[in-house]
Every structure is written in C-alpha cells, then in structure tokens.
N, C-alpha and C positions, 0 to 999 in steps of 0.2 A: 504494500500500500504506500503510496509513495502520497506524501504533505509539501504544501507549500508555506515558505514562512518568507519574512522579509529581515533585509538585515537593520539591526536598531542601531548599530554603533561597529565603527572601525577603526584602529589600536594598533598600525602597522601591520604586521603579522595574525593579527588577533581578532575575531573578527563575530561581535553579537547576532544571534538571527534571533525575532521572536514569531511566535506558533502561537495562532489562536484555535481556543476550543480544548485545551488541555493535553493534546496529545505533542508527547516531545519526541523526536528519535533517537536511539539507543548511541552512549557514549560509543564511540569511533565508528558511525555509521558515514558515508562521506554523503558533502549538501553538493551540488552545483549551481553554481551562479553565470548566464548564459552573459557573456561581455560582447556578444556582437562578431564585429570583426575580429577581438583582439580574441576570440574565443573562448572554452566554457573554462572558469576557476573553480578545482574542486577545496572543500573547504572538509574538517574533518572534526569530530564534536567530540569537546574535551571535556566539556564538566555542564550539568545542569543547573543554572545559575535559580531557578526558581520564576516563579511569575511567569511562567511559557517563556523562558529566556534561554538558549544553550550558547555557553562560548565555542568557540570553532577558531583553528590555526589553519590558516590558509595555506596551500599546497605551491602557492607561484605571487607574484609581486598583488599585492591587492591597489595598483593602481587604477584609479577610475571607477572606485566602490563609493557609491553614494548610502546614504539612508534609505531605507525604501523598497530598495532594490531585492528582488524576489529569488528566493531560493528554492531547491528540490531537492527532495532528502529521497536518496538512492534508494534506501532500503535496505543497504547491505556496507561492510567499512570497504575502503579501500584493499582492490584484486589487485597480485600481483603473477606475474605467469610461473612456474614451476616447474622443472624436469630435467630430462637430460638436457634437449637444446636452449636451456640458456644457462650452459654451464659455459663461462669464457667470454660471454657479452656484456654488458655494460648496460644498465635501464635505470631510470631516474626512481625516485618513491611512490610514483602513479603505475609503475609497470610499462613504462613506453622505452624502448629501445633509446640507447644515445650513442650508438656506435656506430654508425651509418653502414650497417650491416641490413639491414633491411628491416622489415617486421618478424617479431620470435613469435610464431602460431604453435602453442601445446595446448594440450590435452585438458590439465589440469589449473588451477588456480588458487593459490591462497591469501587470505588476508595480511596484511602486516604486522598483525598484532594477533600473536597466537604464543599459547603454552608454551612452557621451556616443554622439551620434550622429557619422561621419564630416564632415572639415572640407569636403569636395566636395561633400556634400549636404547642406550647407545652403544658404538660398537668400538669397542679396544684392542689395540694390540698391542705389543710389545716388539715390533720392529726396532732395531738399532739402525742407526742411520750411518750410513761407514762415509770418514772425513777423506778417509784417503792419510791423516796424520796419525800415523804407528802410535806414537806416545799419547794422544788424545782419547784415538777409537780405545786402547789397551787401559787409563786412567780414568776416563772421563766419558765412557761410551754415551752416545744421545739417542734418545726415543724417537723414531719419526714423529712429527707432528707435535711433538712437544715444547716445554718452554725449557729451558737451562741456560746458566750462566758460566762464560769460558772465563778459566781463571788464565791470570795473562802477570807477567812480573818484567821487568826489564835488566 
C-alpha cells in the first residue's frame, strides 16, 4: 500500500515528511520524491518523530526541496542486487551500478539493512597464508582473511 505525505521541513541531508490520517511507514522503508528533470530523490525513514511526522536522510543532494512537496512511500527499504554477478563491481547505496560496466540484472535482492548473520553460519577456516618469508610463515604464520600484526625492529 503505498501513502503519500509531503515534506514539512528540510535540514540539508535530513529531510521531514508528514502523513495525514495516522498511518506512518515503517523505519527504513524508502519515500521518493519525483524532482522532474533533475529526477526521482529516494529519501529513507529514520525515526518516527510523532504527530504523522517521520525524519528521513536523503539518498542524493536534496537541492531544490521545497515544503510541500509530495512524497511516496515504496512500501519496502531500500533493494540492493545480490549474487554472484556483482561480485567485482562497484554500485552506489540505491543499488545502481557506478562502474560503467553496464547494468548488474540478478536474480535476487536484499535490503541494506539486515541481521548480522548467525555466528554458526559463518564459515571458517584455518588456511595459513604463505608470505613467501621463511622466518615469518615459520614464526608468525597468518590466517587467510584475517587480521594480524607484523612485528618489525630495525
């Protein structure tokens, strides 16, 4: 069900809509705001401020935001694509490509804002990462993918 509210107040980055009729949408649900030319601002609801009021942090410059101005609440937070093919690309926080690699079309999509995942399902190994330095890998072997610090003296 998608609602229309307008926006009460804008704060640089920060951006009030209010909602008549009591119905608010759900924190990190994304609004869009249609700018015309300069095309549509998605805006993303951070906190329910009360009185039909949600704050919202805008996604791109909120130049040219008046009072008044009308918003659409998606119905859903901010999608981002997910899978193999865009392992090695480059895409902004809306999920649009910035690698002039073309558009990434998968399968699936998830929002930005999800669970850490369970500590049982992640997956561990114990791989040693070989440095190639005898006295190192032999002293100070390292984990693939881990963190460690090289001890170093002069």
């Amino acid at each position: 069900m998608s609602m229309n509210g307008k926006i009460s107040q804008v704060m640089g980055a920060v951006v009030d809509v209010a909602f008549e009729g009591g119905h608010l949408p759900d924190i990190y649900n994304a609004l869009t705001v249609d700018r015309g030319d300069e095309g549509t601002l998605v805006l993303e609801v951070a906190l329910h401020l009360g009185d039909g009021v949600v704050r919202t942090v805008a996604m791109d410059s909120t130049d040219g935001l008046v009072r008044g101005h009308e918003t659409v609440d998606t119905g859903e937070p901010i999608m981002v694509p997910v899978g193999q093919k865009t392992l090695g690309r480059l895409f902004d926080v809306l999920g649009n490509t910035i690698d002039q690699k073309g558009e990434c079309v998968t399968e699936k999509k998830f929002p930005i804002h999800r669970p850490a995942p369970k500590h049982e399902d992640l997956a561990t190994s114990a791989e040693v990462l070989v440095t190639g330095i005898k006295v190192v890998d032999l002293m100070e072997p390292y984990t693939r993918g881990g963190k460690t610090g090289l001890f170093g003296g002069a």
